[in-house]
N, C-alpha and C positions, 0 to 999 in steps of 0.2 A: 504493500500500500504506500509503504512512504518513497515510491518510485516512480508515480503515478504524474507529481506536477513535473521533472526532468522529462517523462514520457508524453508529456504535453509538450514541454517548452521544445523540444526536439521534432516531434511534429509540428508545433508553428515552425521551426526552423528547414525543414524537408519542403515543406509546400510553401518557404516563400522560395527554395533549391527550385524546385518543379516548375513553379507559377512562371521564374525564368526562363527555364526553357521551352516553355512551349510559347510563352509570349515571340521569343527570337524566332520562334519557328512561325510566327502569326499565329496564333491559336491563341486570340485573345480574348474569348470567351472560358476558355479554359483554364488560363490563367489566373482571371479575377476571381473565377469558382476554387482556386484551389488560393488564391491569397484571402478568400472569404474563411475557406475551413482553418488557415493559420490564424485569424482573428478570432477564431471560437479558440480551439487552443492555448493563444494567448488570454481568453478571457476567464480560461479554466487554471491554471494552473500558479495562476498565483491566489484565487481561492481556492485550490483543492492545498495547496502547500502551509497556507493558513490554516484550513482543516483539520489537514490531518499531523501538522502541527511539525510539517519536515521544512520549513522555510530556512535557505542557507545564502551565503554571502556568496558562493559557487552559482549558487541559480538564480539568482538578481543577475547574475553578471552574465549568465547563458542567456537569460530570457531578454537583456536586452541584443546581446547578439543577434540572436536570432528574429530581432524585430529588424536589427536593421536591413536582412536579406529581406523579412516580408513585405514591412511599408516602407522601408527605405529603399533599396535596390529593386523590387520585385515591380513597384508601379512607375518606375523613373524608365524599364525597360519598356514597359508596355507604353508608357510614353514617346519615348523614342521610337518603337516598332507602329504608332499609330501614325507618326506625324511627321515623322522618317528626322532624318540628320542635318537640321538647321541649324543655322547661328541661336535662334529665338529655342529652341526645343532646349539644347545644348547648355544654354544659360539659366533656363529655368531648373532644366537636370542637377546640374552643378550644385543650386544657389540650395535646390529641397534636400540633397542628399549631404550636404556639409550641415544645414540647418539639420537635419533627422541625426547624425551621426552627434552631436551637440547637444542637442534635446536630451538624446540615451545618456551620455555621459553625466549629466547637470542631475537627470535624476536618478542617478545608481550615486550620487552620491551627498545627494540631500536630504533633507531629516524626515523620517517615513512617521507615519499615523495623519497626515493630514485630510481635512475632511474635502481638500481639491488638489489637482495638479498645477503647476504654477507653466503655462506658456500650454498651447492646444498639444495634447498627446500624441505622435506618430501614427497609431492606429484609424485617428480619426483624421488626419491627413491626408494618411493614404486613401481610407474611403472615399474622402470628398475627389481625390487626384482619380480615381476611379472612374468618378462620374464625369467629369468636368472631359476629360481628354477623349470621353466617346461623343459629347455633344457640342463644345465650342471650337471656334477656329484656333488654330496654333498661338497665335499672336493673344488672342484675350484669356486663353489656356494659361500657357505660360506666364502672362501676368499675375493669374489666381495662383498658380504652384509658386511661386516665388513670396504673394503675399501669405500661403501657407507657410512655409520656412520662416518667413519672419512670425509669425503665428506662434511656434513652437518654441523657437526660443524669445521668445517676450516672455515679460512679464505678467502674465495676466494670469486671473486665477480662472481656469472651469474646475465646476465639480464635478465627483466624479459620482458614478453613477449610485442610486441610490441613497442620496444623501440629499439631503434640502438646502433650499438659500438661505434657512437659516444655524445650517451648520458650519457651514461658509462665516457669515459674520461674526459668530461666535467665537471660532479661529483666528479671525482677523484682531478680535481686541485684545 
């Protein structure tokens, strides 16, 4: 049992492996379907590790690895593979996966029990990078993935999920 959140964090990190390749191959519907199943993964295994009460300094540090394959590498290919190899693709690439690689590091090493995250979370990045690169043109794309990256690492607080705004303020004073 206490093997169970490693066995998550290792599948979010396989299917953001996967999500890659088939993205480069075009297969970008099957891509987002398997960076979808690393987003459950990641959404499991730092509650089952809570849980079941095996949370280590080891798997904070895996689980953000492995985020950066799913929503950092994993939708920056599918970007590229969607909108092909621009100046504009190229720079917004760049600007999300230094801001995603930053984000991981700022919080594997800031003060955990908070009732938010401080700058928008990778996972939710990625999503939104998800949608945005199947329906707007490259040029206004790219502008959103860029203000994504600044997003994540700002300052700003969301909560996280299942907590209210006023557990947020509480926090704050």
């Amino acid at each position: 049992m206490k093997y169970i959140p490693s066995i998550l964090t290792i599948s979010n990190f396989l299917a953001g492996f996967f999500a890659i390749l088939v993205a480069s191959q075009s297969y970008i519907f099957y891509a987002v379907v398997l960076i979808l199943i690393g987003m459950l993964c990641d959404c499991f295994d730092g509650y089952s590790a809570r849980r079941l009460n095996s949370s280590s300094t080891i798997g904070k540090e895996l689980d953000s690895l492995a985020d950066v394959v799913t929503f950092g590498v994993a939708p920056m290919v599918i970007h590229l593979t969607v909108n092909g190899l621009h100046f504009w693709t190229l720079v917004s690439t760049v600007v999300y996966l230094i801001c995603s690689i930053v984000r991981l590091a700022r919080f594997n090493v800031s003060q955990s029990g908070l009732n938010y995250f401080i700058g928008l979370p990778v996972p939710a990045a990625a999503l939104t990078t998800l949608l945005i690169v199947q329906i707007l043109p490259v040029f206004l794309g790219g502008i959103i993935i860029i203000f994504l990256g600044f997003l994540m690492v700002s300052q700003i607080q969301v909560r996280k999920l299942g907590h209210s705004k006023e557990d947020v303020e509480i926090e704050e004073v």
